[in-house]
Each structure stands twice: as structure tokens, then as C-alpha cells.
N, CA and C atoms as a LAMMPS dump frame, in Angstrom:
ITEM: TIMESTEP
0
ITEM: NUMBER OF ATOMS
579
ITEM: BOX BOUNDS ff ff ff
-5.0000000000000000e+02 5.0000000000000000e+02
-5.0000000000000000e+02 5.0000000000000000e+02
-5.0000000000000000e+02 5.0000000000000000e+02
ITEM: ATOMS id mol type element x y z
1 1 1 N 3.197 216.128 -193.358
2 1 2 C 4.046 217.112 -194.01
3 1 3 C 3.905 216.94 -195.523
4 2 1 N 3.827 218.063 -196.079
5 2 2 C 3.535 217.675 -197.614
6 2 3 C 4.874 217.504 -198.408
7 3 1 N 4.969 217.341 -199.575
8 3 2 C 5.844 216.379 -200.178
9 3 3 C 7.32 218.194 -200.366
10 4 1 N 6.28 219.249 -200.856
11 4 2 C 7.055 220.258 -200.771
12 4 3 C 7.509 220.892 -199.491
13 5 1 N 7.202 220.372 -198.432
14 5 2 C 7.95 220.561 -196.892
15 5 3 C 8.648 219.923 -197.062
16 6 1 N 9.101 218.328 -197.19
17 6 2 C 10.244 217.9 -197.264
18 6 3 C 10.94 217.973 -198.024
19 7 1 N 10.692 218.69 -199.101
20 7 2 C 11.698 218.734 -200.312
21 7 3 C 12.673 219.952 -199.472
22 8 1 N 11.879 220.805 -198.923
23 8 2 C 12.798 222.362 -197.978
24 8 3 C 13.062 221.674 -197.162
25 9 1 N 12.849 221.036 -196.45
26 9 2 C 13.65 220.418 -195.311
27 9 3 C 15.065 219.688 -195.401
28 10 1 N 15.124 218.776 -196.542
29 10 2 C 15.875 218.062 -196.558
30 10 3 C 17.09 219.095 -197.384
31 11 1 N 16.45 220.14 -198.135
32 11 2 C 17.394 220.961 -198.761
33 11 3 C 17.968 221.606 -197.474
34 12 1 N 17.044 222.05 -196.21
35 12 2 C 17.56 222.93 -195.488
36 12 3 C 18.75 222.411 -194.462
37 13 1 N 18.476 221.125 -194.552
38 13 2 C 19.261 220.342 -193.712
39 13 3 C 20.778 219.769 -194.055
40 14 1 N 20.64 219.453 -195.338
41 14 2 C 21.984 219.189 -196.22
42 14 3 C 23.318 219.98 -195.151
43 15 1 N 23.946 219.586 -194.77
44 15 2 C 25.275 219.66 -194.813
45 15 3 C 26.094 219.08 -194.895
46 16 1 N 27.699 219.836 -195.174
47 16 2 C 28.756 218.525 -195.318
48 16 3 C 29.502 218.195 -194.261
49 17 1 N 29.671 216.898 -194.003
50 17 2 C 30.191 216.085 -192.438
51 17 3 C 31.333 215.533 -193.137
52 18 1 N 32.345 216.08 -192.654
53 18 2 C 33.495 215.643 -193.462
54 18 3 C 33.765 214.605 -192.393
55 19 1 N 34.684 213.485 -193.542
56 19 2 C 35.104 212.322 -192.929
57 19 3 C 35.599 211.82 -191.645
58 20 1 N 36.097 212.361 -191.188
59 20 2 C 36.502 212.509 -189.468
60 20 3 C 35.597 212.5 -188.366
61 21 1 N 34.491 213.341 -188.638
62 21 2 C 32.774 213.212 -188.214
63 21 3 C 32.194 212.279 -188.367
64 22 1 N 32.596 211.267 -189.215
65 22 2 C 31.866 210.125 -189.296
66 22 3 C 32.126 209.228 -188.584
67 23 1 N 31.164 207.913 -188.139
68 23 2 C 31.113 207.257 -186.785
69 23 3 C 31.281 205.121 -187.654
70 24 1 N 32.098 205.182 -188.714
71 24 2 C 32.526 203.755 -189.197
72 24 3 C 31.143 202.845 -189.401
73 25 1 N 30.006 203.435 -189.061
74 25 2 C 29.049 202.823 -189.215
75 25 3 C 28.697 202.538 -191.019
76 26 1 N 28.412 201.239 -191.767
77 26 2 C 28.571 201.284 -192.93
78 26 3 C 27.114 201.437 -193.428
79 27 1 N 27.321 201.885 -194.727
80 27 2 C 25.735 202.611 -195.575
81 27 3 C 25.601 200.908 -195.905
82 28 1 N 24.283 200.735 -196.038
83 28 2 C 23.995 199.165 -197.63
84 28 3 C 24.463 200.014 -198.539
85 29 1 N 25.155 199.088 -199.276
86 29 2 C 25.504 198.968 -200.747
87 29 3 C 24 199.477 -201.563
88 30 1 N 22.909 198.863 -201.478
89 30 2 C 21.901 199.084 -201.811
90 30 3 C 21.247 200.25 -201.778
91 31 1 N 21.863 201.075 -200.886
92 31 2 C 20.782 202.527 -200.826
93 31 3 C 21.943 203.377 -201.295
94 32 1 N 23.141 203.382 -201.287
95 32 2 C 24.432 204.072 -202.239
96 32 3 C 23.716 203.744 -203.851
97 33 1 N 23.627 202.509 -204.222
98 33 2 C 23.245 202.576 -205.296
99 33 3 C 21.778 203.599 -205.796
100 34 1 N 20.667 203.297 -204.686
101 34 2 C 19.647 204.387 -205.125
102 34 3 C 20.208 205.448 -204.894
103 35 1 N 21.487 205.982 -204.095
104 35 2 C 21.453 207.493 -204.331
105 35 3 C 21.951 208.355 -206.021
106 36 1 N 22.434 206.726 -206.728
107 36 2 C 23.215 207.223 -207.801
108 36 3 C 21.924 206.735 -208.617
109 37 1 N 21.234 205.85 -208.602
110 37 2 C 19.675 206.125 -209.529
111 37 3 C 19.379 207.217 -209.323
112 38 1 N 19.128 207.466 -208.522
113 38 2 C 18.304 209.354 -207.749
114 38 3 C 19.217 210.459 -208.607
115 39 1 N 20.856 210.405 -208.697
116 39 2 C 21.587 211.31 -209.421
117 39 3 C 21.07 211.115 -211.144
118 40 1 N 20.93 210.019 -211.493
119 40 2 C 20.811 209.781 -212.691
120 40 3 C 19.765 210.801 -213.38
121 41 1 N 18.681 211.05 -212.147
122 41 2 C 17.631 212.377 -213.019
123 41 3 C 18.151 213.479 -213.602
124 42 1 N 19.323 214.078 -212.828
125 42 2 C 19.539 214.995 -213.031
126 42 3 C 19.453 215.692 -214.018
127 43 1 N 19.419 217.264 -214.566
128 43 2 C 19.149 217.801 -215.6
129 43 3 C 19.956 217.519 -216.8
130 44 1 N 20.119 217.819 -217.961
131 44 2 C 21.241 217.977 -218.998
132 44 3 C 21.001 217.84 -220.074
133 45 1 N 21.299 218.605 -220.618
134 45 2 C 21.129 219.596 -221.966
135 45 3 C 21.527 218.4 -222.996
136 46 1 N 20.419 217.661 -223.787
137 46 2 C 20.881 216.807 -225.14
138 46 3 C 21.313 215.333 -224.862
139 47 1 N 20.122 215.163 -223.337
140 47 2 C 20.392 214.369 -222.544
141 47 3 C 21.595 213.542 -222.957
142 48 1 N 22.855 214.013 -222.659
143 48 2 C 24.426 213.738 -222.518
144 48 3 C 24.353 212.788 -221.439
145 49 1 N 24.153 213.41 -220.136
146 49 2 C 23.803 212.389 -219.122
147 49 3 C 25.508 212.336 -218.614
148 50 1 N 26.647 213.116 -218.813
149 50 2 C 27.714 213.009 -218.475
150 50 3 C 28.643 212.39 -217.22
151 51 1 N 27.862 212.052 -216.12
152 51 2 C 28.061 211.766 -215.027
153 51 3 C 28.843 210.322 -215.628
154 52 1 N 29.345 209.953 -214.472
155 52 2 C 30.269 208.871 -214.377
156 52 3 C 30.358 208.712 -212.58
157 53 1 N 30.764 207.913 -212.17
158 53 2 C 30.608 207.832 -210.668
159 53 3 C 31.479 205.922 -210.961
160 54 1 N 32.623 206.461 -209.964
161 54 2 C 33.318 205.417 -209.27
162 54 3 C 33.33 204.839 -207.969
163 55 1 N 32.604 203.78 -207.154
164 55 2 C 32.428 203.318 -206.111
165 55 3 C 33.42 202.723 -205.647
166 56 1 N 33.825 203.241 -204.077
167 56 2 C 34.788 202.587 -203.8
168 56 3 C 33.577 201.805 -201.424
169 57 1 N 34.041 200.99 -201.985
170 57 2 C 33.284 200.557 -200.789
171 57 3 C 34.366 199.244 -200.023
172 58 1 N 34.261 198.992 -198.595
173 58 2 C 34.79 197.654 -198.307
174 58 3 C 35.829 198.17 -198.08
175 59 1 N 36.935 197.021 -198.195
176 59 2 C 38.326 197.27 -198.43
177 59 3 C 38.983 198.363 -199.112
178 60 1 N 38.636 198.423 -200.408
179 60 2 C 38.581 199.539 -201.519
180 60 3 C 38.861 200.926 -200.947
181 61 1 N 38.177 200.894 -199.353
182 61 2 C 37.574 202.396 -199.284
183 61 3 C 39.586 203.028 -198.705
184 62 1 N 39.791 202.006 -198.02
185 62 2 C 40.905 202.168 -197.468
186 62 3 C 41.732 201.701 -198.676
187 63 1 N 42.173 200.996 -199.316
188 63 2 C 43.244 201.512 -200.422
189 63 3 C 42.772 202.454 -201.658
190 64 1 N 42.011 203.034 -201.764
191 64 2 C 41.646 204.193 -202.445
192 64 3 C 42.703 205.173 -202.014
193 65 1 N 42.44 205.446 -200.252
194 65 2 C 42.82 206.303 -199.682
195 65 3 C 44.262 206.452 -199.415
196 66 1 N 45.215 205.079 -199.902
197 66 2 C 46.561 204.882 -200.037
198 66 3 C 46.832 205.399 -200.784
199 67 1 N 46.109 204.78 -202.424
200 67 2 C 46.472 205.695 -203.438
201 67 3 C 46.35 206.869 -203.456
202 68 1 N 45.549 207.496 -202.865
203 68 2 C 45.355 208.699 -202.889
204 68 3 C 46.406 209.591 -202.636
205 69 1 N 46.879 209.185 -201.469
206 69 2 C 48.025 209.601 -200.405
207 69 3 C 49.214 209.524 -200.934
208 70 1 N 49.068 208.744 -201.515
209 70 2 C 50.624 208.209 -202.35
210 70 3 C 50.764 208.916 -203.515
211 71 1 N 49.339 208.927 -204.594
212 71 2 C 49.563 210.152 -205.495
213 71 3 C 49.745 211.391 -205.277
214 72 1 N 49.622 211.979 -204.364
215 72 2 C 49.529 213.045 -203.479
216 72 3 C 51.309 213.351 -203.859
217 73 1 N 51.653 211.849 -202.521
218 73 2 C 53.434 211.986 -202.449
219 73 3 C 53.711 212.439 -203.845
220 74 1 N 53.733 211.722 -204.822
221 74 2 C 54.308 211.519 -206.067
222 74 3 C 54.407 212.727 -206.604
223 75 1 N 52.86 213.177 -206.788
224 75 2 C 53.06 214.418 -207.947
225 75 3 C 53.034 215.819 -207.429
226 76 1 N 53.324 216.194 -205.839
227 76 2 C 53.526 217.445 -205.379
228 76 3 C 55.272 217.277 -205.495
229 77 1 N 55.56 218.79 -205.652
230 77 2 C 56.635 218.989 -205.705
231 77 3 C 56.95 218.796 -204.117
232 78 1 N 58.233 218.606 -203.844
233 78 2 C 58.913 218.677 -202.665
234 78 3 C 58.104 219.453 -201.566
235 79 1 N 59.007 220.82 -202.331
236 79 2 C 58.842 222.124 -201.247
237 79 3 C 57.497 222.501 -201.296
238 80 1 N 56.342 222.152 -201.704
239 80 2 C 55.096 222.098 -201.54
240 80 3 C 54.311 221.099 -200.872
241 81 1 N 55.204 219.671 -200.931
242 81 2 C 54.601 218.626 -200.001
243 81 3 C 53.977 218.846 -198.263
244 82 1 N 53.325 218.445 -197.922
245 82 2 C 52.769 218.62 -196.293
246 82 3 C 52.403 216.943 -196.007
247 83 1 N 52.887 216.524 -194.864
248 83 2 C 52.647 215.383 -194.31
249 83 3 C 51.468 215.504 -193.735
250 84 1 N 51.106 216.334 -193.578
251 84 2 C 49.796 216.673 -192.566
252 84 3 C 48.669 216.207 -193.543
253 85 1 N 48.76 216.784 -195.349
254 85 2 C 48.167 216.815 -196.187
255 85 3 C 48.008 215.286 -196.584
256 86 1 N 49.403 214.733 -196.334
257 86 2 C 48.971 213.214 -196.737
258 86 3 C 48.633 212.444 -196.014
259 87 1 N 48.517 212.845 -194.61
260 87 2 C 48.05 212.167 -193.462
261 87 3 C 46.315 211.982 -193.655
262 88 1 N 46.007 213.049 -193.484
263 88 2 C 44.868 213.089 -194.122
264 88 3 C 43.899 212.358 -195.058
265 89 1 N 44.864 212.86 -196.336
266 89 2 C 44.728 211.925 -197.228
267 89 3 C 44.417 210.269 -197.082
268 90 1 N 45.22 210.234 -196.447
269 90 2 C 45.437 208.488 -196.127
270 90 3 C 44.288 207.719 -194.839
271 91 1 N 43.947 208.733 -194.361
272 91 2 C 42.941 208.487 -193.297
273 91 3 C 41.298 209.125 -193.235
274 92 1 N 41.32 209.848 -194.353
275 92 2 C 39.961 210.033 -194.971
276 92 3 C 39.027 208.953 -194.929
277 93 1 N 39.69 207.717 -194.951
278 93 2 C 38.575 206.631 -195.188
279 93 3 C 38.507 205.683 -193.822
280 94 1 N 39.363 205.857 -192.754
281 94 2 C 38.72 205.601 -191.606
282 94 3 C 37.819 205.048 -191.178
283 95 1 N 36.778 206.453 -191.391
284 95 2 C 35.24 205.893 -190.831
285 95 3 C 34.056 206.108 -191.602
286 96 1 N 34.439 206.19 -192.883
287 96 2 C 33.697 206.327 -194.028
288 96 3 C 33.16 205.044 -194.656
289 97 1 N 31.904 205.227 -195.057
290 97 2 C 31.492 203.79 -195.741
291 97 3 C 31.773 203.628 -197.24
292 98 1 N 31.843 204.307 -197.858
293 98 2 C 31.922 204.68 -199.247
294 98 3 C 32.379 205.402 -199.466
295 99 1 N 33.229 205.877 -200.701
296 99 2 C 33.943 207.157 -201.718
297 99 3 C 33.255 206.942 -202.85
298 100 1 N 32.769 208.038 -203.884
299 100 2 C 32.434 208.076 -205.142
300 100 3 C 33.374 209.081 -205.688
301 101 1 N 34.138 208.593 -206.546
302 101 2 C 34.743 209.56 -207.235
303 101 3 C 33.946 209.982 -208.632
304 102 1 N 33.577 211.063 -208.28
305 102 2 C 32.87 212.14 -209.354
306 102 3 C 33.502 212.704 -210.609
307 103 1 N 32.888 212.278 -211.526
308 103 2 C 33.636 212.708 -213.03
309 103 3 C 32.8 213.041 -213.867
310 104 1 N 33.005 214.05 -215.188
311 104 2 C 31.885 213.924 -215.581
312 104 3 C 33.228 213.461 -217.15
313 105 1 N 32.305 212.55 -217.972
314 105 2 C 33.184 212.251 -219.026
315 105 3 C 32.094 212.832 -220.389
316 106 1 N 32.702 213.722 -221.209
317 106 2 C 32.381 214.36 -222.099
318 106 3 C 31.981 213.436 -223.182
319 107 1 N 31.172 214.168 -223.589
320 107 2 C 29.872 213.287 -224.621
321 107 3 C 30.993 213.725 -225.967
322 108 1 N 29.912 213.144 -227.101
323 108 2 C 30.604 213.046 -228.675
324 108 3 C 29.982 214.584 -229.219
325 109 1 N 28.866 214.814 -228.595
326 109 2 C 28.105 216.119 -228.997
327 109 3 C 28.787 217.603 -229.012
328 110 1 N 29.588 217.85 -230.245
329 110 2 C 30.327 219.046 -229.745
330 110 3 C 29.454 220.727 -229.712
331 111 1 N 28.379 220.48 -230.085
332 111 2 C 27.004 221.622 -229.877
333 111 3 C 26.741 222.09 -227.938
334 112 1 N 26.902 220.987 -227.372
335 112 2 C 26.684 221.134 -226.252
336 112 3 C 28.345 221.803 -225.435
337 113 1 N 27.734 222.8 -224.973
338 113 2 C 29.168 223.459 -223.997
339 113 3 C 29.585 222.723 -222.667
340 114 1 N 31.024 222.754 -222.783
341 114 2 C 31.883 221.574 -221.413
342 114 3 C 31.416 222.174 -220.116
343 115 1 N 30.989 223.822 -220.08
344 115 2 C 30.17 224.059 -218.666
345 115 3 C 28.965 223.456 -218.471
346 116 1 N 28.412 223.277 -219.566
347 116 2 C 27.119 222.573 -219.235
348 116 3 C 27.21 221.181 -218.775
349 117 1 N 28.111 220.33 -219.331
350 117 2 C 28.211 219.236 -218.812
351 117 3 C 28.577 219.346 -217.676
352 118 1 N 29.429 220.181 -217.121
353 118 2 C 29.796 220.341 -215.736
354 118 3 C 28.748 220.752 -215.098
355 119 1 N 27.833 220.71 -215.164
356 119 2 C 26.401 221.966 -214.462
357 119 3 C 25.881 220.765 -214.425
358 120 1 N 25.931 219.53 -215.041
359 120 2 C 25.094 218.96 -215.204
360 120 3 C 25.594 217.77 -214.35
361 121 1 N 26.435 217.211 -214.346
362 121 2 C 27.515 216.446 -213.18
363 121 3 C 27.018 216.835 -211.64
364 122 1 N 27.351 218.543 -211.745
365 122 2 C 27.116 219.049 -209.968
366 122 3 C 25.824 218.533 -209.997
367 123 1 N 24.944 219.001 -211.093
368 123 2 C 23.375 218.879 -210.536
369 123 3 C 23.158 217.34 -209.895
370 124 1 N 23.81 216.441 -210.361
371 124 2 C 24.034 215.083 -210.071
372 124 3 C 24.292 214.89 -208.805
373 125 1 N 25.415 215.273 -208.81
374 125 2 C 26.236 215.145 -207.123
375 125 3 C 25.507 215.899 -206.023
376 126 1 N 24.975 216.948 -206.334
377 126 2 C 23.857 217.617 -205.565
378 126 3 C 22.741 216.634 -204.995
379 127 1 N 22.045 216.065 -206.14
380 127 2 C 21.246 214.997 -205.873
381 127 3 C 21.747 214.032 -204.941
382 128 1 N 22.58 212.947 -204.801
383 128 2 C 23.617 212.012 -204.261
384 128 3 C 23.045 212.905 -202.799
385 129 1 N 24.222 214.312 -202.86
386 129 2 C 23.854 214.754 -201.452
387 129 3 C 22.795 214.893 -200.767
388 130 1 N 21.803 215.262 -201.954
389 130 2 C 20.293 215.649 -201.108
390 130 3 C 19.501 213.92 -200.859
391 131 1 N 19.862 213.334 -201.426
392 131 2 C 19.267 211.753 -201.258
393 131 3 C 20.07 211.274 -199.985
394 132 1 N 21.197 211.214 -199.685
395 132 2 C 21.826 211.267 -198.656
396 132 3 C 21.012 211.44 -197.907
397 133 1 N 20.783 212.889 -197.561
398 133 2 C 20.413 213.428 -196.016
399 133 3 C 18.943 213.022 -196.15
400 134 1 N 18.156 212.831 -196.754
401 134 2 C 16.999 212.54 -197.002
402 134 3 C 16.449 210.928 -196.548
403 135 1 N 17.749 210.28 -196.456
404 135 2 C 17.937 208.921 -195.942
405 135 3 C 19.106 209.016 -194.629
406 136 1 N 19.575 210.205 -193.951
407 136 2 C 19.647 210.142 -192.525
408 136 3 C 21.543 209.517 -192.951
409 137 1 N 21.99 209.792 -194.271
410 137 2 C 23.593 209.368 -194.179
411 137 3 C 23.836 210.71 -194.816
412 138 1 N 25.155 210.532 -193.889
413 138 2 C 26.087 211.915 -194.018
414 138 3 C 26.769 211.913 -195.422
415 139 1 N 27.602 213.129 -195.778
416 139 2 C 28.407 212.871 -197.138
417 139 3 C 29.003 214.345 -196.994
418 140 1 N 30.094 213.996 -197.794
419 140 2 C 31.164 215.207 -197.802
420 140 3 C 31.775 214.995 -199.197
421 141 1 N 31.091 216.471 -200.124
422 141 2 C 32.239 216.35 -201.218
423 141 3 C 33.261 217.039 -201.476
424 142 1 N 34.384 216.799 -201.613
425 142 2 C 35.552 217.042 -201.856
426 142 3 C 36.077 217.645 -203.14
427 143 1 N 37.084 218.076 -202.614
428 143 2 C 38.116 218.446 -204.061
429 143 3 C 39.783 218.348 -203.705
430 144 1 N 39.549 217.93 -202.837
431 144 2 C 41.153 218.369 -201.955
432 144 3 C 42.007 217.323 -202.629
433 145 1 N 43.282 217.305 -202.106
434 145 2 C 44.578 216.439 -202.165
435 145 3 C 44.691 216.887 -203.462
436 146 1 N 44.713 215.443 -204.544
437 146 2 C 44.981 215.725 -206.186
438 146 3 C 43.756 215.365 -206.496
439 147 1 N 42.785 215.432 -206.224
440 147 2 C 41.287 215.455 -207.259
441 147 3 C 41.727 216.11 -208.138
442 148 1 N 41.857 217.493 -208.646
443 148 2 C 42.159 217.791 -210.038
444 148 3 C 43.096 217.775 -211.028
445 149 1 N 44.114 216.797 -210.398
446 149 2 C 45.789 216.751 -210.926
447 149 3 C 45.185 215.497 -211.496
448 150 1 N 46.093 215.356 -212.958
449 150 2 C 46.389 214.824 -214.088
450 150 3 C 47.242 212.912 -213.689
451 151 1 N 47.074 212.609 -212.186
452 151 2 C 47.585 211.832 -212.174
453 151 3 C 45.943 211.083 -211.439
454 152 1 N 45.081 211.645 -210.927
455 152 2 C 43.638 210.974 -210.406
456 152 3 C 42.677 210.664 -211.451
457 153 1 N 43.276 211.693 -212.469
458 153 2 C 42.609 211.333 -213.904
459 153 3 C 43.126 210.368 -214.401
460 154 1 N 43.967 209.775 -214.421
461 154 2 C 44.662 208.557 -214.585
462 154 3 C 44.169 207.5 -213.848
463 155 1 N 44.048 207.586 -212.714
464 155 2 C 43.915 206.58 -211.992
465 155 3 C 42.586 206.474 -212.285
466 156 1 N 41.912 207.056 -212.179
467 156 2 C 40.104 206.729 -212.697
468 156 3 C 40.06 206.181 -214.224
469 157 1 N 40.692 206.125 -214.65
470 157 2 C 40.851 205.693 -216.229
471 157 3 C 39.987 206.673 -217.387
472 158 1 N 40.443 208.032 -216.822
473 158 2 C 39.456 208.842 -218.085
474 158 3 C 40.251 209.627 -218.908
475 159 1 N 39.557 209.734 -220.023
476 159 2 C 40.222 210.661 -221.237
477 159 3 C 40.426 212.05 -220.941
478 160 1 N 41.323 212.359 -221.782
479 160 2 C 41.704 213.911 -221.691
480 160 3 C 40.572 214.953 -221.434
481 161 1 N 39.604 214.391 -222.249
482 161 2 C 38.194 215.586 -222.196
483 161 3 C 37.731 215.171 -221.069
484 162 1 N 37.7 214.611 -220.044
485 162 2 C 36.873 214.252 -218.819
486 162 3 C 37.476 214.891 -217.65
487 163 1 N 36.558 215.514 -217.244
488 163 2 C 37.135 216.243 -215.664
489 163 3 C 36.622 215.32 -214.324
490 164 1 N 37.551 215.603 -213.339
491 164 2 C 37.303 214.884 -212.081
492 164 3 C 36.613 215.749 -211.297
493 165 1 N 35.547 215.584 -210.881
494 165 2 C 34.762 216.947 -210.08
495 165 3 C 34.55 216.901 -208.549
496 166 1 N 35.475 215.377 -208.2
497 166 2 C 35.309 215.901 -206.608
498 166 3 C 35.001 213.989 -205.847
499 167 1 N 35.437 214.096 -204.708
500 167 2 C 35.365 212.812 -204.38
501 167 3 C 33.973 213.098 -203.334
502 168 1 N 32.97 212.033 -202.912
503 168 2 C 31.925 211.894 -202.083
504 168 3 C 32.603 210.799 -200.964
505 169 1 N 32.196 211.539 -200.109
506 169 2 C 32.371 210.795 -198.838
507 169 3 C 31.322 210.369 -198.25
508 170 1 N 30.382 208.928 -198.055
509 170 2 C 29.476 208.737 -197.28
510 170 3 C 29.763 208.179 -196.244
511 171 1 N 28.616 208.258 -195.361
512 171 2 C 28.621 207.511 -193.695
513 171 3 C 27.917 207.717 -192.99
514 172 1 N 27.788 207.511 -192.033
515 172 2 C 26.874 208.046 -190.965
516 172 3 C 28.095 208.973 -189.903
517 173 1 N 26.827 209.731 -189.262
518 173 2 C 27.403 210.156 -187.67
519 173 3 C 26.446 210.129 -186.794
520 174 1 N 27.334 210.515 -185.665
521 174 2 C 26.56 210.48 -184.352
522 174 3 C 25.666 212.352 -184.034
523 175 1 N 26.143 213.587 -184.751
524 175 2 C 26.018 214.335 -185.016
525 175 3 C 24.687 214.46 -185.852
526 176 1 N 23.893 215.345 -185.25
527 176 2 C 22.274 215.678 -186.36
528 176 3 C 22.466 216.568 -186.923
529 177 1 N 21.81 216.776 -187.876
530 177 2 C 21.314 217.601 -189.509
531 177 3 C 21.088 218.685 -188.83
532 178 1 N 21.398 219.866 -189.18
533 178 2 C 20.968 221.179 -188.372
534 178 3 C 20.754 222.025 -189.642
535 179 1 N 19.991 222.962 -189.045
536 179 2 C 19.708 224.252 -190.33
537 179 3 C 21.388 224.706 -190.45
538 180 1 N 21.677 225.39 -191.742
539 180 2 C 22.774 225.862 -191.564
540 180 3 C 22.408 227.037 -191.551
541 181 1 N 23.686 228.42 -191.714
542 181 2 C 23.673 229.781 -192.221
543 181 3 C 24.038 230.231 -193.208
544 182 1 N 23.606 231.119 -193.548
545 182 2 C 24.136 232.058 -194.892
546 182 3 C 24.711 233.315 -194.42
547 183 1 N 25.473 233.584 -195.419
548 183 2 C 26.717 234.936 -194.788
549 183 3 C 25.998 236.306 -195.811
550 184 1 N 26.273 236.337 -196.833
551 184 2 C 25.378 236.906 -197.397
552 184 3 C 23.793 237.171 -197.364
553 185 1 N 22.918 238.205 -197.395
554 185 2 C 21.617 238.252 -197.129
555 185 3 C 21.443 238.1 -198.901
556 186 1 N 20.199 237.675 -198.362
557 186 2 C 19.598 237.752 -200.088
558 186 3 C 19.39 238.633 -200.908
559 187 1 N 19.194 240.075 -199.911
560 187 2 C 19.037 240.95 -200.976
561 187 3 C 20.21 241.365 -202.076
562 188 1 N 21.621 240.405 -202.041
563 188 2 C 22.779 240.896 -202.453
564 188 3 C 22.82 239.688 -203.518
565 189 1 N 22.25 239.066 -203.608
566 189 2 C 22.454 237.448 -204.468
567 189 3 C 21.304 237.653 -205.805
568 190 1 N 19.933 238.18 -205.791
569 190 2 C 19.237 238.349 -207.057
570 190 3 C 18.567 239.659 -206.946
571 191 1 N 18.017 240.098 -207.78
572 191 2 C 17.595 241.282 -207.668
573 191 3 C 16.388 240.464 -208.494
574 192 1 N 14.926 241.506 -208.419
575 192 2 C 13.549 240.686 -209.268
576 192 3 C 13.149 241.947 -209.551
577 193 1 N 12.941 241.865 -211.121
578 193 2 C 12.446 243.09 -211.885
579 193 3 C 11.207 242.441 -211.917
């Protein structure tokens, strides 16, 4: 297979296996780390390089998921709270081998635009995912619970200018890589003059 078959393959195969799907089986530490060398290529404008990535592995993975749950409690209002939501929360890490909490922390360069750094983060986390499936471990990224509330930004220890862009869930399952679908046809997504 040539090197550009698997590059479509592994793109075609990508999906997200959210945490519950996963089978407690743990990633090496060692190939989590090449997936975040592998992110490190990613594109970005004035090479900023904005990414940031927090590993939570081991023990960690399960009190991450306390805090999580617990910030959750804290900073939803009442009559908006759901137990279901913090149940969740709190059991996300189950059967997960790893969490990366995704951030991108803003450079000194004020020429460069905060979407771009954000373009440039996903392109990152994209990578993570496509290195993932490319090495046969699942991953699910997130945004749910308080990923974007002002109290996870806290807890990650980042400055005001830094956004939280989403938590990664790795692991394995017992479940295979399948083509997915698209809902939209293409002729509605670009047009080519």
C-alpha cells in the first residue's frame, strides 16, 4: 500500500469512540507521547506553535475526572445542574487510558490572529487523533461538562488569553475502525471554478 493509501485510510477510518466504548485496556505512556511529537508538526502561522497539552494518565485519569465532576457541581447553577451530567462526568475515566486536556495558550505575537492560533491547536489535536487510529488506539475529543467555563481554565493553570479547546480521551476498544458517513454530499461543501 503506498504511503498516500494510508494516509486516506487512516483519515477514512478516524472516528470518535467515546469513553464508555472503551475496553480499560491501557495505551504506553510512550506512544501517547509520540502522538503529541506527531501533534507538534502541526501547521502555524509565525511558528507560535500554541498548543499546550496536559496529560493525565494512571491514577490522575480518575481524579481528573472527580475534579471534573465536582467543578461541574460547583459552577452550574442549581436549576441547570443534571446528575446524569455529573455522573458522567465522573466516570468518563473508567476505561480510559489517558485524558489530554487541550489548550492552546496565546503567543506574545500580537500580528498573528487568536483564530489562527485556534486553527492551529485543532490542526494539532487532529493530528493526536489521526496518530491514534493509525496506531489501532481509540480517542474521543470532547468539549462537554465545563471544558469552556472559567473554572477548567483555572484548574489547568492558564492565563486569561488561553482557551481550553477540548479534553482527549484515549484507549483502546474491542470495536473496529469503520468507514464513516457524510450527511451532506459534496457538491454542497465547495464549488471549483
Amino acid at each position: 500500500m503506498s504511503t498516500a493509501n494510508i494516509v486516506d485510510t487512516v483519515i477514512r477510518h478516524r472516528r470518535s469512540v467515546k469513553p464508555a466504548q472503551m475496553n480499560g485496556q491501557k495505551v504506553p505512556d510512550h506512544l501517547v507521547q509520540h502522538f503529541l511529537e506527531m501533534a507538534d508538526w502541526a501547521p502555524t502561522h509565525g511558528l507560535t506553535e500554541p498548543w499546550y497539552y496536559r496529560v493525565y494518565s494512571g491514577d490522575r485519569v480518575k481524579s481528573f475526572c472527580q475534579d471534573h465532576a465536582d467543578m461541574y457541581r460547583q459552577a452550574i447553577p442549581a436549576e441547570k445542574f443534571a446528575m446524569a451530567t455529573y455522573e458522567k462526568l465522573l466516570h468518563n475515566g473508567d476505561k480510559v487510558s489517558h485524558i489530554l486536556a487541550a489548550a492552546m495558550k496565546r503567543g506574545d505575537n500580537p500580528k498573528i490572529p487568536e483564530l489562527e492560533e485556534i486553527a492551529a491547536v485543532a490542526a494539532s489535536i487532529q493530528t493526536i487523533l489521526l496518530t491514534a487510529t493509525a496506531h489501532g488506539v481509540a480517542s474521543f475529543w470532547s468539549t462537554g461538562g465545563i471544558t469552556h467555563h472559567q473554572a477548567m481554565k483555572q484548574y489547568l493553570e492558564l492565563d486569561d488569553r488561553d482557551i481550553v479547546m477540548g479534553l482527549i480521551y484515549l484507549g483502546y476498544t474491542d470495536n473496529s475502525f469503520t468507514d464513516g458517513k457524510r450527511i451532506k454530499p459534496n457538491s454542497e461543501k465547495w464549488i471549483w471554478e
